[in-house]
Residue, then its C-alpha position, 0 to 999 in steps of 0.5 A: x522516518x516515521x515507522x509503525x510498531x515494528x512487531x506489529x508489522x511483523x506479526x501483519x506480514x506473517x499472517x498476510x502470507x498465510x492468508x495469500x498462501x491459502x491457509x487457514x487463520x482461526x477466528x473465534x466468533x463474537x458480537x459485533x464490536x471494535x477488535x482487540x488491539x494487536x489482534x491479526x484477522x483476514x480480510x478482503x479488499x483493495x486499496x487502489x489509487x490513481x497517479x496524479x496529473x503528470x506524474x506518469x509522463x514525468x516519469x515516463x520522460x526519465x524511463x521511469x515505469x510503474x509495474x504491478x506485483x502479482x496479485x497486485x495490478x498497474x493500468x494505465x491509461x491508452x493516452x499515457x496520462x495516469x495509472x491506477x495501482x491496485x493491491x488486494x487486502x488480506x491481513x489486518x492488525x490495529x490500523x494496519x491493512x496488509x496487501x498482498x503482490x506489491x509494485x515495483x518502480x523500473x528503470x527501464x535504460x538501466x534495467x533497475x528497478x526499486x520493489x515495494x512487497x506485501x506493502x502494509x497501509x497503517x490509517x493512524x500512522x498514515x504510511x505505506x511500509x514496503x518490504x524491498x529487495x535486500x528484506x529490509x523494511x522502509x516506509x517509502x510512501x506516507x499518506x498525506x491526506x484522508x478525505x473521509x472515513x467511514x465503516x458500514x455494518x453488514x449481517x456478516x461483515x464489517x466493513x471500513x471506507x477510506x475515501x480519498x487517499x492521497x499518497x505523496x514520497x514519504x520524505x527526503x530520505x525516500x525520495x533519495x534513496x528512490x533517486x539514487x537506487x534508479x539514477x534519477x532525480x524524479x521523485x520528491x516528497x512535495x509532490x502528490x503521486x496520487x489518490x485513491x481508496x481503501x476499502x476492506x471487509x472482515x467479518x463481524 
């Protein structure tokens, strides 16, 4: 399974739950240029994306619900067609953007569920790593696709634009171990679950 540098996703986490928790990060001024590698700054955000055509009933029919992790957010739709997942950005290393919340994948007959915490979107690697139940690490979700990406200057701000990210089951191995954890045979990786955007602001 393709992973991200592991001490980068470890100082990520850390100062994502300093930034949740209200603490201060220093951050020294300087010009308008390209960060430092490995450097670890706040930011505000969200990366959001709505469930493909089918997805939600496919799930639906096996008792299969996806629920938000406060402060991230699930909606769906009053038809039960599609959900859209939505999860504030607060941290940000390299390519790496931080979330906070998370969401987690419900059984609802067995009452298991499958938890994705403070999720971490890496743009270069293209995964989303979870932190699950037992505080191991897994990049349950790979970003297959990236239609577009931009960054837009601002007096104060800098802020970076991933149009049209489309998430698929990162791998076999995902699927099964989502598969075998809920008691399903739902989850696959040749299927879209589905698209959406990045957008994050830190400052200049």
């Amino acid at each position: 399974m393709r992973r991200t540098p592991w001490h980068h996703r470890a100082l990520l986490r850390v100062a994502a739950s300093a930034v949740a928790a209200g603490a201060a990060v220093a951050l020294l001024a300087s010009p308008a240029h390209a960060l430092p590698p490995g450097e670890t700054i706040p930011i505000t955000g969200a990366f959001s994306f709505t469930t493909a055509n089918g997805v939600v009933p496919t799930w639906e029919a096996d008792d299969i619900a996806l629920i938000g992790v406060s402060p991230g957010s699930v909606v769906t739709t009053a038809s039960g067609i599609t959900a859209r997942l939505s999860l504030p950005l607060v941290a940000k290393t390299g390519t790496a953007y931080a979330a906070a919340g998370g969401f987690r994948l419900l059984n609802r007959t067995t009452g298991v569920s499958v938890r994705c915490s403070t999720p971490t979107i890496d743009t270069a690697a293209l995964l989303v790593d979870c932190i699950l139940a037992d505080g191991t690490q897994e990049a349950l979700l790979l970003i297959s696709d990236i239609d577009s990406r931009s960054r837009v200057w601002g007096t104060n701000t800098v802020t970076s634009i991933f149009r049209g990210v489309e998430v698929r089951i990162n791998g076999q191995e995902a699927a099964d171990l989502l598969n075998e954890a809920l008691d399903v045979n739902t989850f696959s990786p040749s299927i879209t679950i589905g698209t959406g955007d990045l957008i994050a602001a830190r400052p200049r």
